[in-house]
C-alpha positions as CSV (number, residue, x, y, z in Angstrom):
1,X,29.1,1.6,18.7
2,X,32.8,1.0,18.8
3,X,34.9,-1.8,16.8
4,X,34.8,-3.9,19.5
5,X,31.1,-3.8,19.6
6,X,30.0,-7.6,21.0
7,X,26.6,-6.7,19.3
8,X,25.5,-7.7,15.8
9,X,23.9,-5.4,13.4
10,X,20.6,-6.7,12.1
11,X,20.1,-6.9,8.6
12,X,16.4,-6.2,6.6
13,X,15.2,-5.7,3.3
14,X,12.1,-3.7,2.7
15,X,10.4,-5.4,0.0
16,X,9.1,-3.8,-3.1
17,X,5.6,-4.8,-2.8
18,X,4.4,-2.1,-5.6
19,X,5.5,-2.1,-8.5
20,X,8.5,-0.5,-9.9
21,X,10.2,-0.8,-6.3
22,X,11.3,2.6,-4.6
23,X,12.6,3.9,-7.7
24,X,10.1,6.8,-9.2
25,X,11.2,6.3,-12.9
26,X,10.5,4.7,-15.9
27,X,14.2,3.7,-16.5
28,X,14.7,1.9,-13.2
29,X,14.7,-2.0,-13.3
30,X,10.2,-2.4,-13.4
31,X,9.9,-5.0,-10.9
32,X,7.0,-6.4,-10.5
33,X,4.1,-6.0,-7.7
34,X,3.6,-10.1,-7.6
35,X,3.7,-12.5,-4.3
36,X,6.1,-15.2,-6.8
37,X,8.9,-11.9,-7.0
38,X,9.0,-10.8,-3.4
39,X,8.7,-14.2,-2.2
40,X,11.6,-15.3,-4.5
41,X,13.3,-11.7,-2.8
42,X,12.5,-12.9,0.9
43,X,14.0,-16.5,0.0
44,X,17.3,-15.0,-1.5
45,X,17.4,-12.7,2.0
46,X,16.9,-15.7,4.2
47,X,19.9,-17.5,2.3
48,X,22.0,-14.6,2.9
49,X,21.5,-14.4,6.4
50,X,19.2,-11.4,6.5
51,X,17.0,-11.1,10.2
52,X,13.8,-10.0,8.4
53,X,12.2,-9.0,5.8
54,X,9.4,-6.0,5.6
55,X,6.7,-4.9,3.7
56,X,4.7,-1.7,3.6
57,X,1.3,-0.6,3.3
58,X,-0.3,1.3,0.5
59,X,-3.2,1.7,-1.1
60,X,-3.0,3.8,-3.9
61,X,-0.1,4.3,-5.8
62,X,0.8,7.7,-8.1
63,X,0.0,6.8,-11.4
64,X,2.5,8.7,-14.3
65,X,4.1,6.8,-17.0
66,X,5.4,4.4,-14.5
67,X,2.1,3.9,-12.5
68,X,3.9,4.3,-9.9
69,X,2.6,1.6,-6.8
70,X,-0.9,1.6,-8.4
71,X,-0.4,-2.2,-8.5
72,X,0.6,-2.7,-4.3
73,X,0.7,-6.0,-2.2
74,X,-1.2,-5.8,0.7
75,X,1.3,-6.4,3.7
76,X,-0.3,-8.7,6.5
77,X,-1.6,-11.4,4.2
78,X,1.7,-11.3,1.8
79,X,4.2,-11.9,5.6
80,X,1.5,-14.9,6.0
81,X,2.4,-16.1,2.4
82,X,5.9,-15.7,3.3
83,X,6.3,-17.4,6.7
84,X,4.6,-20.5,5.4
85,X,7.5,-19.7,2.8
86,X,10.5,-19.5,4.8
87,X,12.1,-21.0,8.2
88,X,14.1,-18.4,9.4
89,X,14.0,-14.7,8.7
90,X,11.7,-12.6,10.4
91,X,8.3,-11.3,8.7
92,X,7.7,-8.3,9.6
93,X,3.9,-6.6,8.5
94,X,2.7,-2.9,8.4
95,X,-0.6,-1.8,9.4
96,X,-2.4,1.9,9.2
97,X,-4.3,2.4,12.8
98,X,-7.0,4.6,10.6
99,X,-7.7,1.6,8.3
100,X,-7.6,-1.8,11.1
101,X,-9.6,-1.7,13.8
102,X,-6.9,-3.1,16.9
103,X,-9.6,-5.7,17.6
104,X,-9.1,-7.0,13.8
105,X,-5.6,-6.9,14.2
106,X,-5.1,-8.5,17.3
107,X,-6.4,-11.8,15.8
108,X,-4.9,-11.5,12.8
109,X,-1.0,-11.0,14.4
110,X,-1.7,-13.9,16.7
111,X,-2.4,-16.4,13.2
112,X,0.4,-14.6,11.6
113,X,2.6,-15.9,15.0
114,X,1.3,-19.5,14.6
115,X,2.3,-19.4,11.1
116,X,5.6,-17.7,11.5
117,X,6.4,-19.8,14.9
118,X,7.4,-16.5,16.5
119,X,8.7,-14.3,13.7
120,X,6.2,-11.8,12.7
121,X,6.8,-8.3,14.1
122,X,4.4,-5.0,13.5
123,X,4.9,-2.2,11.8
124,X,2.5,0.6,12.6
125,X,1.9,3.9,11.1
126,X,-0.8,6.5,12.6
127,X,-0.8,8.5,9.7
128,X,0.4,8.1,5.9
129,X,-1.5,11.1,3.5
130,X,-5.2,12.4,3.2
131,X,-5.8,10.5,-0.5
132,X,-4.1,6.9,0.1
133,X,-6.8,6.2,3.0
134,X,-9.4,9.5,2.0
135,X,-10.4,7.2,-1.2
136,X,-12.3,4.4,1.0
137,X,-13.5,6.8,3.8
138,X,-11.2,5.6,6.4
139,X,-9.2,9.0,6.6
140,X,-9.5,10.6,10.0
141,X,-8.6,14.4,9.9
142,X,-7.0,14.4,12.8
143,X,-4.2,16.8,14.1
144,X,-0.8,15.4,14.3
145,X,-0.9,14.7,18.2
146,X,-4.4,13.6,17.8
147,X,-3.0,10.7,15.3
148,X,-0.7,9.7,18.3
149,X,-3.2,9.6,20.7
150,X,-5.4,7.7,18.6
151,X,-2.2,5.2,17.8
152,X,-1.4,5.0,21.8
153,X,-4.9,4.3,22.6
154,X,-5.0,1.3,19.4
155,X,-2.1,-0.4,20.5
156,X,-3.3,-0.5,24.5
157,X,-6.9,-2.1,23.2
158,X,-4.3,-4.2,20.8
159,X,-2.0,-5.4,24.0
160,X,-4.7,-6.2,26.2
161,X,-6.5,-8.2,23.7
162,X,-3.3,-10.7,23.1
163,X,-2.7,-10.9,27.0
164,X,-6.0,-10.9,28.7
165,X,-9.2,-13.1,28.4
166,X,-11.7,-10.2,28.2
167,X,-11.1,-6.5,27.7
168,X,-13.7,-4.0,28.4
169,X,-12.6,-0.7,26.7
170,X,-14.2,2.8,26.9
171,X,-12.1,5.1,25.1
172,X,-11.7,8.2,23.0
173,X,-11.9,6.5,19.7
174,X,-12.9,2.7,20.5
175,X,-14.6,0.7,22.7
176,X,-15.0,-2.9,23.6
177,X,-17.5,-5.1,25.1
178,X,-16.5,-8.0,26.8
179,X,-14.4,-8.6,24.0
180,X,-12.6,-11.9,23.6
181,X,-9.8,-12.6,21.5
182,X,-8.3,-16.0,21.1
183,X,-6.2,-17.7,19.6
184,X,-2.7,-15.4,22.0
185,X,0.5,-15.1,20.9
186,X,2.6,-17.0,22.3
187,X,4.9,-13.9,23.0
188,X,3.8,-10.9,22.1
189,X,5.2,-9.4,18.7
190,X,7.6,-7.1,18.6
191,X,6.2,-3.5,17.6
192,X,7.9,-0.7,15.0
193,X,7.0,2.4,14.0
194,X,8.3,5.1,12.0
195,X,7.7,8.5,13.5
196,X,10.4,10.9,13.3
197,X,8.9,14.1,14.5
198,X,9.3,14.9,18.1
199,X,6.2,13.8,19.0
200,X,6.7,10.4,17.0
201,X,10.0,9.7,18.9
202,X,8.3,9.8,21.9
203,X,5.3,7.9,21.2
204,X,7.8,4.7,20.2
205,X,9.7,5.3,23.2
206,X,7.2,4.4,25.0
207,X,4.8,2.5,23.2
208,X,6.8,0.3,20.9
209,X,9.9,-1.8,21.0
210,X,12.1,-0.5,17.9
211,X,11.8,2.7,15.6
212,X,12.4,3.1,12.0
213,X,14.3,6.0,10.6
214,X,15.9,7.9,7.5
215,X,18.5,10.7,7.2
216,X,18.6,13.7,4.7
217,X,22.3,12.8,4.6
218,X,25.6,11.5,6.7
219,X,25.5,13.7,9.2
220,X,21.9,14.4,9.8
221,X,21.4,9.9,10.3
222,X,24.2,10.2,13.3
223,X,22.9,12.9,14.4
224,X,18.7,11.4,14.2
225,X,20.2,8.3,15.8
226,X,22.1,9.5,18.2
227,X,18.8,11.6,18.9
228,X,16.7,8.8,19.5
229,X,19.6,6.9,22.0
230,X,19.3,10.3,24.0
231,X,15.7,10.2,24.1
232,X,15.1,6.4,24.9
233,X,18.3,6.7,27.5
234,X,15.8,9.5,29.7
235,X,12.8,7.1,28.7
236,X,14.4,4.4,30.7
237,X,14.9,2.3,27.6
238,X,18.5,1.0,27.3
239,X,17.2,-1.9,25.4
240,X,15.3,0.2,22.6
241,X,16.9,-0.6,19.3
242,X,16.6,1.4,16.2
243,X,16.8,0.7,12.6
244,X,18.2,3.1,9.6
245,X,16.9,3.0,6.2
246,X,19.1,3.0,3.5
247,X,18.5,3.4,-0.4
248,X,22.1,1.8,-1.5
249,X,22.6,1.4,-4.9
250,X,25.9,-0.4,-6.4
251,X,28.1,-0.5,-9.1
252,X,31.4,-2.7,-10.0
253,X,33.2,1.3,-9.6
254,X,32.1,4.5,-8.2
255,X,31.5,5.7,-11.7
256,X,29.0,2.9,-13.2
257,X,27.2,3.4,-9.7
258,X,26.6,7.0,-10.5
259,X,25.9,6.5,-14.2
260,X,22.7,4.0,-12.7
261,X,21.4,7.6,-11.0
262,X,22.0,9.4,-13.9
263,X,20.1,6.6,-16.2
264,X,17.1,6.6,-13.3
265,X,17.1,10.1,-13.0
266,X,16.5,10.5,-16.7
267,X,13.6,9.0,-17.2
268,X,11.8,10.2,-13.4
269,X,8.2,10.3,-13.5
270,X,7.4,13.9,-12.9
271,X,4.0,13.1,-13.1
272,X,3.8,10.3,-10.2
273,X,6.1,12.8,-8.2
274,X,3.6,15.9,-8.6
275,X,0.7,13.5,-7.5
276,X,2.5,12.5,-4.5
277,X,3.6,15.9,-3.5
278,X,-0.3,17.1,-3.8
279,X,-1.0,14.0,-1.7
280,X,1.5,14.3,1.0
281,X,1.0,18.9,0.8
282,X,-2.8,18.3,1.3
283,X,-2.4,16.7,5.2
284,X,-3.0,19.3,7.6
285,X,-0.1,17.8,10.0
286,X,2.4,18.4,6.8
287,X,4.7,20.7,9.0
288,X,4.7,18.6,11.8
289,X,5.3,14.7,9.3
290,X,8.7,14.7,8.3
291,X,8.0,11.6,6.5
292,X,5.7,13.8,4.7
293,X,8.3,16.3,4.2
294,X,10.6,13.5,2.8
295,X,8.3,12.6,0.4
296,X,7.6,16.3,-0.9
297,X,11.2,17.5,-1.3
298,X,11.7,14.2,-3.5
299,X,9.3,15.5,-5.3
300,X,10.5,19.2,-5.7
301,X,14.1,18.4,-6.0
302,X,12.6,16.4,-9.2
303,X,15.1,13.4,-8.2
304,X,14.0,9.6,-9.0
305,X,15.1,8.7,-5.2
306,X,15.7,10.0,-2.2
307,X,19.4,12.2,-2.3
308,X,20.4,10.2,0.6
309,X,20.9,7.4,-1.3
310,X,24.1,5.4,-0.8
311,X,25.7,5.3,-4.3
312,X,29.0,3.6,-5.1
313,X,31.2,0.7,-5.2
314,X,31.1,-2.1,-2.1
315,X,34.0,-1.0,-1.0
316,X,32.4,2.8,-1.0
317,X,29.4,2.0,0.4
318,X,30.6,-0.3,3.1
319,X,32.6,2.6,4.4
320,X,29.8,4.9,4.5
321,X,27.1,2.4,6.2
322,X,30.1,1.2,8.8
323,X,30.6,4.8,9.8
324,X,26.7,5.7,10.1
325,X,25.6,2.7,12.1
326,X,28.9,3.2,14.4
327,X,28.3,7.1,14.7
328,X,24.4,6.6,14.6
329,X,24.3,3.1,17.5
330,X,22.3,1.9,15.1
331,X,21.0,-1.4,15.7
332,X,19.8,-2.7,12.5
333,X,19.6,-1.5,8.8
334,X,16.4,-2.0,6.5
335,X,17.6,-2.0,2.7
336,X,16.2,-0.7,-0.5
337,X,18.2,-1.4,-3.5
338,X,16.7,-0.9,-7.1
339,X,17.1,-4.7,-8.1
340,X,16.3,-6.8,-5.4
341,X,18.1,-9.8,-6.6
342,X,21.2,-8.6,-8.4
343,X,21.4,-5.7,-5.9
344,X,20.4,-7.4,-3.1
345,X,23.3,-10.1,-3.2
346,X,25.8,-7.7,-4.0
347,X,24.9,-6.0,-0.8
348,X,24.7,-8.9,1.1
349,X,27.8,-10.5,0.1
350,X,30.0,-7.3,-1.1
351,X,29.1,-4.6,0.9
352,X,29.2,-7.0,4.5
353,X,32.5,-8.1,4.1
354,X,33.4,-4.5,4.0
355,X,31.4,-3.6,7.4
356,X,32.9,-6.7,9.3
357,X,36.6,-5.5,7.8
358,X,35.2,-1.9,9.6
359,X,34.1,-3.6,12.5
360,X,30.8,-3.9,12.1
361,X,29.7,-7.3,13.2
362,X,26.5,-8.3,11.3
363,X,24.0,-12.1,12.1
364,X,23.8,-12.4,8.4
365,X,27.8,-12.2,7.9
366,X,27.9,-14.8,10.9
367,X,25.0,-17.0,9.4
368,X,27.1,-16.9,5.9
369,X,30.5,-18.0,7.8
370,X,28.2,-20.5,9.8
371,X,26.2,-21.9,6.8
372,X,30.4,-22.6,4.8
373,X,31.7,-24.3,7.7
């Protein structure tokens, strides 16, 4: 992406639907796990300008002093809450393909696209850790390309159901009967995953329209992004967009943004971190997740957030994001900040006037400038 870049960078904020956010602490802001608080976090992102707004999936949280996400949201029916809420932004759900059967799915997406008149979008993860799903007998101990092929097999019974009138289905893992499916979507909704591994990249290539990913640091998100151009470019998918994740927390100066690490980093819950590293240590396929792997080396590294986190003034951190999502292509960034109001605003005021001074064009800085004149 160069500074005269026609394109505008979207703009998302992954909502902290269990409590306490994405900070592991007890001396982070405690935000709360409640529809009222994200939907008042998804209203202040539509005024900004934001494209969309996300939510995860979870079902158990980590427990500790914090209880870490032991109070969780769940994510379809909270984006239904929320685009009866809103007009613009986009709501964008997460499902586990071990826990919703595609059949389920299918007619729930097509509601959520009545409701949303065309915003929803899909999130889907084929895997997440053996106790989160093992606790209501829904985990399948599958291999890490089995999980895949399950996932590819999932979302073909999912696509047939919103475009055809009947789908009969023998597969591996589900099978279908004259099955009927109705109420369509009128287009069908856009579809992200997450995968990062080899295998992953590949599967969203071709099976999705948009991939989610993180970076252990600077370099290593250029060079994941430029990764995932490379392999979408010999998939025959110039259009394929990808989206970075960024923890960002700001200060007024450099200094008082480090000083809020050192405050959350104080009081991290070790215990909530240990219980996520036995979770995430205990899949079979941990070598082959590197989500997995991001979750454990939080954990060992005893840090209340992930070390990528983008910490500093607006200025600061506009620098850093401009030159990521230029060196990376990136086509949209998905934000995690550890107040999502305060936070939130400053990053969406603040920190885009710096990208569009770096020449990074974004929809929300052109809804703001649209919205004043």
């Amino acid at each position: 992406m160069s500074s005269n870049d026609p394109r505008n960078v979207e703009f998302g904020v992954f909502l902290p639907v269990g409590n306490g956010g994405w900070i592991t602490s007890t001396t982070s802001p405690q935000l709360p796990a409640t529809y009222d608080y994200n939907k008042e976090v998804t209203l202040l992102a539509e005024q900004l300008g934001f494209d969309f707004a996300l939510a995860m999936a979870k079902w158990r949280g980590y427990g500790g002093p914090s209880r870490h996400w032991d109070i969780t949201l769940e994510s379809l029916t909270t984006m239904a809450g929320l685009a009866e809420a809103t007009s613009r932004i986009g709501v964008w759900g997460t499902v586990h393909t071990m826990v919703f059967h595609p059949a389920v799915v299918a007619k729930m997406t097509a509601v959520l696209d009545q409701i949303s008149q065309g915003r929803f979008a899909l999130n889907i993860v084929s895997g997440s850790n053996p106790t989160d799903q093992g606790q209501m007998g829904l985990w399948m101990d599958l291999d890490h390309a089995e999980r895949y092929e399950l996932a590819a097999e999932w979302l073909t019974v999912l696509k047939r159901l919103w475009t055809e009138d009947r789908v009969d289905h023998q597969g591996k893992h589900y099978q279908l009967t004259d099955c009927m499916s109705n109420p369509k979507p009128v287009t069908p909704p856009p579809i992200i995953c997450a995968g990062a591994s080899d295998r992953g990249f590949l599967f969203t290539m071709e099976h999705c329209t948009a991939s989610f990913m993180l970076g252990s640091d600077h370099d290593d998100f250029i060079k994941t992004g430029l990764r995932a151009k490379e392999l979408a470019a010999r998939q025959g998918k110039p259009d394929f967009k990808t989206y970075g994740l960024f923890t960002i927390v700001p200060g007024a100066t450099d200094a008082e943004a480090r000083e809020r690490v050192a405050l959350y980093d104080a009081g991290v819950d070790t215990v909530a971190l240990d219980n996520q590293t036995r979770e995430y240590s205990g899949d079979k396929s941990f070598k082959q997740n590197t989500m997995a792997q991001r979750f454990v080396s939080q954990g060992e590294q005893r840090n209340s957030m992930t070390r990528a986190a983008l910490v500093g003034s607006p200025e600061t951190i506009g620098n850093t994001l401009a030159s990521i999502i230029k060196g990376a292509r990136l086509d949209g960034v998905t934000v995690i900040v550890p107040d999502f109001i305060d936070d939130l605003r400053t990053v969406g005021t603040e920190v885009l006037e710096v990208l569009e001074q770096q020449g990074v064009n974004t929809n929300a800085r052109a809804y703001q400038k649209s919205v004043k004149s």
